[in-house]
C-alpha positions as a LaTeX table, in Angstrom:
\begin{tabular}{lrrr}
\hline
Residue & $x$ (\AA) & $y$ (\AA) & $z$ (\AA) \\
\hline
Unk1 & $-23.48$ & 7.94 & 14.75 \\
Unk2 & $-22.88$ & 4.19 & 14.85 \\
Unk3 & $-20.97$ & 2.53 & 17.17 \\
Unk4 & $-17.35$ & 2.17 & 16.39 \\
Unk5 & $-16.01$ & $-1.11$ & 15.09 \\
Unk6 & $-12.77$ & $-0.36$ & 14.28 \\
Unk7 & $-10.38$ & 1.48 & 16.27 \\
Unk8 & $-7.39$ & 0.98 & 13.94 \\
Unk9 & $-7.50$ & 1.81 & 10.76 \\
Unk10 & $-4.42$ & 0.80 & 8.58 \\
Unk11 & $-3.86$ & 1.52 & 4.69 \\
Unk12 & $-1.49$ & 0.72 & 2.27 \\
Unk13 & $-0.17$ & 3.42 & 0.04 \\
Unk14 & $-0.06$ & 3.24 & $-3.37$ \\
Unk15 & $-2.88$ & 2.23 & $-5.42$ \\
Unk16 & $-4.93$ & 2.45 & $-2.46$ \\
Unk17 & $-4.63$ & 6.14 & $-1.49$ \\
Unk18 & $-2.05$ & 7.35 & $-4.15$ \\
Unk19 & $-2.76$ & 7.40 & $-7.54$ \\
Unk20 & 0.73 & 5.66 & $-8.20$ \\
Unk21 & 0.43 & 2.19 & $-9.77$ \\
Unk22 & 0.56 & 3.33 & $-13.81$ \\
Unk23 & 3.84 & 5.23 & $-13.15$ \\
Unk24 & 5.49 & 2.58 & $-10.47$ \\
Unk25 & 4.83 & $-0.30$ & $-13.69$ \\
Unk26 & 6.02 & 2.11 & $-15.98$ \\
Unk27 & 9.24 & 3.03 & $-13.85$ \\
Unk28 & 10.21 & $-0.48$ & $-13.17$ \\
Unk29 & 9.61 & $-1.70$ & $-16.93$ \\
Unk30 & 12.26 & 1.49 & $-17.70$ \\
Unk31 & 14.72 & 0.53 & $-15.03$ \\
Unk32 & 14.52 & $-2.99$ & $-16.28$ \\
Unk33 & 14.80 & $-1.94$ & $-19.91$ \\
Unk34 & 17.99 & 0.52 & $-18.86$ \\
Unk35 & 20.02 & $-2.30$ & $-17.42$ \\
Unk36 & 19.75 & $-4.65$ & $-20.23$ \\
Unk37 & 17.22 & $-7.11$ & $-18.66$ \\
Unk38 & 13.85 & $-8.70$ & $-20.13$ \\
Unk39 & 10.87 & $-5.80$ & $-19.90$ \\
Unk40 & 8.05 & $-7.26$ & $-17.47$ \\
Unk41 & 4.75 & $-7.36$ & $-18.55$ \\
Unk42 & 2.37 & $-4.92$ & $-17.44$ \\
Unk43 & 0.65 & $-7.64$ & $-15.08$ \\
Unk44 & 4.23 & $-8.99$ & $-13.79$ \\
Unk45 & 4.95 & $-5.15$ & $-13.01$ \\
Unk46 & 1.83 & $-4.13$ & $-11.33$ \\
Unk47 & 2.38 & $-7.74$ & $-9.01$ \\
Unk48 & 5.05 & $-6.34$ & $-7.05$ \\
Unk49 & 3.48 & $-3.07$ & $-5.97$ \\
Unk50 & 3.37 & $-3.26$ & $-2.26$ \\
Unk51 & 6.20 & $-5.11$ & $-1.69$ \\
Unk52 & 9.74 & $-4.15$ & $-0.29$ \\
Unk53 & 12.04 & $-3.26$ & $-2.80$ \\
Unk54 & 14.05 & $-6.64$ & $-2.86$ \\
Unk55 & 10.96 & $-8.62$ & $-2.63$ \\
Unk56 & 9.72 & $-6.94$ & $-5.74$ \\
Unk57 & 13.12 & $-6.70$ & $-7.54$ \\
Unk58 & 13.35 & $-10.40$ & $-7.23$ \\
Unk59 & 9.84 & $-10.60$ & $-8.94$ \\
Unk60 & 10.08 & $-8.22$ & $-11.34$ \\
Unk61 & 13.38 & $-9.31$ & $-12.52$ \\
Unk62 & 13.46 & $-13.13$ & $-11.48$ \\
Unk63 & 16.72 & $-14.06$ & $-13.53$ \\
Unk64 & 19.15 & $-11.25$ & $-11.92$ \\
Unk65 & 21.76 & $-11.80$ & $-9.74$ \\
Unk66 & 21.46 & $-10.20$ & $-6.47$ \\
Unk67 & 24.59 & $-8.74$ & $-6.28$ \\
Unk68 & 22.91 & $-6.20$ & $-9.19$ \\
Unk69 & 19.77 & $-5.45$ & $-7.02$ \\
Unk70 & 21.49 & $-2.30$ & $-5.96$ \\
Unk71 & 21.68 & $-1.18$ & $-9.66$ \\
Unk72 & 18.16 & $-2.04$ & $-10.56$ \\
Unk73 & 17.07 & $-0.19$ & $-7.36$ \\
Unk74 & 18.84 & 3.01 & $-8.27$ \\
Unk75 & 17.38 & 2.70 & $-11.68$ \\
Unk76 & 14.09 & 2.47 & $-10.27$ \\
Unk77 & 14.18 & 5.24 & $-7.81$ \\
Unk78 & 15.97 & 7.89 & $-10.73$ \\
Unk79 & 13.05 & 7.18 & $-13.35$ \\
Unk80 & 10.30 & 7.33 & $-10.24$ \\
Unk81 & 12.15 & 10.35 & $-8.57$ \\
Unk82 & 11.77 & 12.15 & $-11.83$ \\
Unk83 & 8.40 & 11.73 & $-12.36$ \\
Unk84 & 7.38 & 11.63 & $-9.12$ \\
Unk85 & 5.82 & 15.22 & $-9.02$ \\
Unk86 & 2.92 & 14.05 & $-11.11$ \\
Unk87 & 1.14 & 11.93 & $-8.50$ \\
Unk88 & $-1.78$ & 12.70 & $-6.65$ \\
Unk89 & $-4.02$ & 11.10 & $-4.28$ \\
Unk90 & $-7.39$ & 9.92 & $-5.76$ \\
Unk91 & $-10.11$ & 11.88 & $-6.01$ \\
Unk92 & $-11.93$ & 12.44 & $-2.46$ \\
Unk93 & $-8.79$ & 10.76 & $-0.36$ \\
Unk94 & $-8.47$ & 13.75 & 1.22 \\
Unk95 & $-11.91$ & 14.36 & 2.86 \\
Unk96 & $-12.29$ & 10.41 & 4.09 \\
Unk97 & $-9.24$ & 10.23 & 5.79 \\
Unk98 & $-10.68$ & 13.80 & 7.80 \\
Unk99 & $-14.11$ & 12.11 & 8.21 \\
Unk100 & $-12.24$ & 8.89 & 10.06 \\
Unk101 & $-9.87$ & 11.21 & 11.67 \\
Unk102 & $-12.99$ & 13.00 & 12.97 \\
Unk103 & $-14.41$ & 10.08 & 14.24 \\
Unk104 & $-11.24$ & 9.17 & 16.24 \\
Unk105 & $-10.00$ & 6.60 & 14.45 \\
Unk106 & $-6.57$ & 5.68 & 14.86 \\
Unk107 & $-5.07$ & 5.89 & 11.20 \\
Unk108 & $-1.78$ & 4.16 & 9.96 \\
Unk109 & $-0.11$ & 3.53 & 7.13 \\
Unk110 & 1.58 & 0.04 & 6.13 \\
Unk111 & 3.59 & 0.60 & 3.00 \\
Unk112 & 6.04 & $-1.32$ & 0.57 \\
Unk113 & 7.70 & 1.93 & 0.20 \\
Unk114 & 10.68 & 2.49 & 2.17 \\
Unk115 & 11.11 & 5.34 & 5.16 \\
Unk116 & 12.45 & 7.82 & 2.84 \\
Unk117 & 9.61 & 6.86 & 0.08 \\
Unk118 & 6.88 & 7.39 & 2.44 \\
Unk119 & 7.88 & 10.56 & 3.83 \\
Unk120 & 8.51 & 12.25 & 0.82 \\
Unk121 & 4.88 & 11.03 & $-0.64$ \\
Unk122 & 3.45 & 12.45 & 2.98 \\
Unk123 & 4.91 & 15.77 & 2.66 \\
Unk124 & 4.53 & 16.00 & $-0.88$ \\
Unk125 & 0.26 & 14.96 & $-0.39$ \\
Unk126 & 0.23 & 17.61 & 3.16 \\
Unk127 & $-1.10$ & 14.24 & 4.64 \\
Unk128 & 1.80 & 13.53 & 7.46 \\
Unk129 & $-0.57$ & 15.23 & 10.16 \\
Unk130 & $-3.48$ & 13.21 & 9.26 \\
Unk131 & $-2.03$ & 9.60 & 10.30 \\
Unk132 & $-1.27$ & 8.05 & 13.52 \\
Unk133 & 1.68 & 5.72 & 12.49 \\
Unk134 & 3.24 & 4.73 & 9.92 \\
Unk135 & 5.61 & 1.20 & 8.88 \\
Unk136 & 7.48 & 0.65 & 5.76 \\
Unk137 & 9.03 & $-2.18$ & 4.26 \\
Unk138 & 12.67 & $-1.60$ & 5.08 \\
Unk139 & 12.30 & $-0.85$ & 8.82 \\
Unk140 & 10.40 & $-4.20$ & 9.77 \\
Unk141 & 9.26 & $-7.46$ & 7.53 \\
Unk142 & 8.11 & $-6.80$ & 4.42 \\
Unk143 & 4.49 & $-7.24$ & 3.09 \\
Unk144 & 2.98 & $-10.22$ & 3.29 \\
Unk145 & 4.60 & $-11.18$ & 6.41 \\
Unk146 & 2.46 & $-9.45$ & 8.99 \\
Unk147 & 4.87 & $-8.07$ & 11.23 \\
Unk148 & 3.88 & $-4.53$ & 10.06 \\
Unk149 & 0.37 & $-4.73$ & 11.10 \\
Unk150 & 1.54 & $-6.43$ & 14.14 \\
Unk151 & 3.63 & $-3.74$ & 15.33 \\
Unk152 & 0.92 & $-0.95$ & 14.21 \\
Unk153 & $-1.56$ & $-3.11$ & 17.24 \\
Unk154 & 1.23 & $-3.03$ & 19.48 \\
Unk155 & 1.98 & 0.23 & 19.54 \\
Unk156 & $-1.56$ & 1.75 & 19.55 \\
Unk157 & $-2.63$ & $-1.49$ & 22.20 \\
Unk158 & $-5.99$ & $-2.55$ & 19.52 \\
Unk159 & $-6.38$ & $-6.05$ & 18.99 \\
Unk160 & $-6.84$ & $-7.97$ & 15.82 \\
Unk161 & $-10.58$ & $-7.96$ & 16.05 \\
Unk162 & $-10.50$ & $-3.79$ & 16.18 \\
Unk163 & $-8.12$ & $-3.39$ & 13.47 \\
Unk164 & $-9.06$ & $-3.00$ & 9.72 \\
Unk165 & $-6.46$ & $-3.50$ & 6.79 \\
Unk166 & $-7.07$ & $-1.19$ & 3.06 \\
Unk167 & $-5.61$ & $-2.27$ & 0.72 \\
Unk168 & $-5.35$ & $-2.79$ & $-3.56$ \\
Unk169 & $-3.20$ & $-6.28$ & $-3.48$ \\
Unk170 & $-3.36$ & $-9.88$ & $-2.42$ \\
Unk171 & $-0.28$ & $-8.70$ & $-0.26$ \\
Unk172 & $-2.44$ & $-6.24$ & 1.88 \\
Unk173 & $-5.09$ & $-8.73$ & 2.16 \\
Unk174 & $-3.02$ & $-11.52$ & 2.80 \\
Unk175 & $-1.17$ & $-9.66$ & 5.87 \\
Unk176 & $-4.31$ & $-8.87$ & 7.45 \\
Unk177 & $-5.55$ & $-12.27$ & 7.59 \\
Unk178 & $-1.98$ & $-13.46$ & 9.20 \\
Unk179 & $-2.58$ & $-10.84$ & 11.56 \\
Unk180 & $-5.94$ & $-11.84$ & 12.50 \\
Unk181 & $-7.20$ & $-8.41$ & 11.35 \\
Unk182 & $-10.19$ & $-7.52$ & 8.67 \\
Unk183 & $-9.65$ & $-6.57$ & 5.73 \\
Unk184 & $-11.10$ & $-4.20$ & 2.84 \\
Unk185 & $-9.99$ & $-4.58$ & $-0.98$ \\
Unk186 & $-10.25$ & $-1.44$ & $-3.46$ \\
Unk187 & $-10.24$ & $-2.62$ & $-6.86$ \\
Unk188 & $-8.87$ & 0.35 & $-8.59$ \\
Unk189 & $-5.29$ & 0.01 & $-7.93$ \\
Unk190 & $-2.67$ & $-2.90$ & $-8.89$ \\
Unk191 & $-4.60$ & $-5.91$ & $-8.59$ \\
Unk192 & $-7.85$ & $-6.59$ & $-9.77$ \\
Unk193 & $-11.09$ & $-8.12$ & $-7.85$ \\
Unk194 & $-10.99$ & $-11.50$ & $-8.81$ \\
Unk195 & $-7.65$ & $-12.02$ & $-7.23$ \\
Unk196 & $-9.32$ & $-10.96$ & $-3.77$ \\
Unk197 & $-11.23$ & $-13.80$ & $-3.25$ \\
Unk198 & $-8.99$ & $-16.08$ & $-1.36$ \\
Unk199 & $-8.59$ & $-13.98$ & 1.28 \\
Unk200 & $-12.45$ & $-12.87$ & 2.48 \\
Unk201 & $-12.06$ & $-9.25$ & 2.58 \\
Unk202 & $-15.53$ & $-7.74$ & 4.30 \\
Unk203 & $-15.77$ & $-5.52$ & 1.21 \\
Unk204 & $-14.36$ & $-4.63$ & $-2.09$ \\
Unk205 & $-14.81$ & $-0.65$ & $-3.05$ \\
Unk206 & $-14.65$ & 0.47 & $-7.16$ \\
Unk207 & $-13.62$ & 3.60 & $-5.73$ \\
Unk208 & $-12.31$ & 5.65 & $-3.57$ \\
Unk209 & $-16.33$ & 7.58 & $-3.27$ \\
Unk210 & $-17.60$ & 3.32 & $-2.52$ \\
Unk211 & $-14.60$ & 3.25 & $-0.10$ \\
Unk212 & $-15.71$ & 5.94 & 2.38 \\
Unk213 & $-19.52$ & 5.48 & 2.21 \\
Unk214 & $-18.25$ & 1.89 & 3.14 \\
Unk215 & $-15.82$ & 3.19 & 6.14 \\
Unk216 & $-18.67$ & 5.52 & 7.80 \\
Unk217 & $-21.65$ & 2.80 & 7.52 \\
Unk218 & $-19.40$ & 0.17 & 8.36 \\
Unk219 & $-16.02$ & 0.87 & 10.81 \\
\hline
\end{tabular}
């Protein structure tokens, strides 16, 4: 076994271990639609994944007032809620996260998705036993401020240079630079590759199968 380079292990929900990101575009294009507002785009949709909910309402729906965030929110979470039952993790989640677990890796998750949201994906994936810690968006800053990561270090006492950030979006990558941390992009959620560059993740995985080869030859 190689020696250990990462003692932290932090990764962002959906699109990245949750096979999420076609529903959340098509729930917030419905909520948008329902309210009587201009339908984003499927690119202007899948740009707010990851971010707290009034982060990404503001994107999502740039001209509304923010008195009516509440509304759009509920809207949101009724067409999600509904659906929600569909969503799985990607294929071979499962048996990476118990191969890092194995190797005593600390694992966290840093999430867009608020308290509530989490904890309902956790129990409904049987995966709250499998991670560490957890932060979402509406209990500290929201992604990309880096506060989440920050407070993940703190609490388990690993320094930037032993932490590793997963995530799909510019916004995971983006936090783990401002936190000093490394960072690993998987392509198959809600931003593509190209977008990656910027921020010098050590690797970019196609898959979830490229992901955990990755993690056990390289963390």
């Amino acid at each position: 076994m190689k020696t250990r380079r990462f003692d932290l292990i932090a990764f962002d929900w959906d699109g990245t271990l949750f096979d999420s990101t076609a529903l959340i575009v098509r729930c917030i294009q419905a909520a948008c639609r329902e309210i009587g507002l201009p339908v984003p785009s499927d690119e202007q949709a899948a740009y707010v994944i990851g971010l707290g909910l009034h982060d990404a309402l503001r994107h999502a729906a740039p001209g509304l007032a923010p008195e009516r965030y509440p509304e759009l929110g509920l809207a949101y979470r009724r067409h999600y809620v509904a659906r929600q039952d569909e969503l799985t993790l990607f294929p071979g989640t499962l048996a990476m996260l118990r191969e890092l677990k194995a190797r005593n890796h600390w694992l966290a998750v840093a999430t867009g998705k608020s308290r509530r949201g989490l904890d309902e994906a956790l129990a409904h994936a049987h995966l709250a036993r499998l991670f560490d810690g957890s932060r979402t968006a509406d209990e500290t800053a929201s992604k990309p401020n880096p506060l989440m990561l920050q407070e993940l270090m703190r609490e388990f006492g690993v320094e930037p240079a032993r932490t590793l950030m997963i995530g799909d979006t510019t916004h995971d990558l983006q936090l783990a630079r401002d936190a000093g941390a490394a960072s690993v992009g998987v392509s198959y959620g809600a931003h593509g590759r190209d977008t990656f560059g910027a921020f010098e993740p050590l690797y970019v995985a196609a898959d979830t199968a490229a992901l955990h080869r990755w993690l056990l030859e390289n963390a």
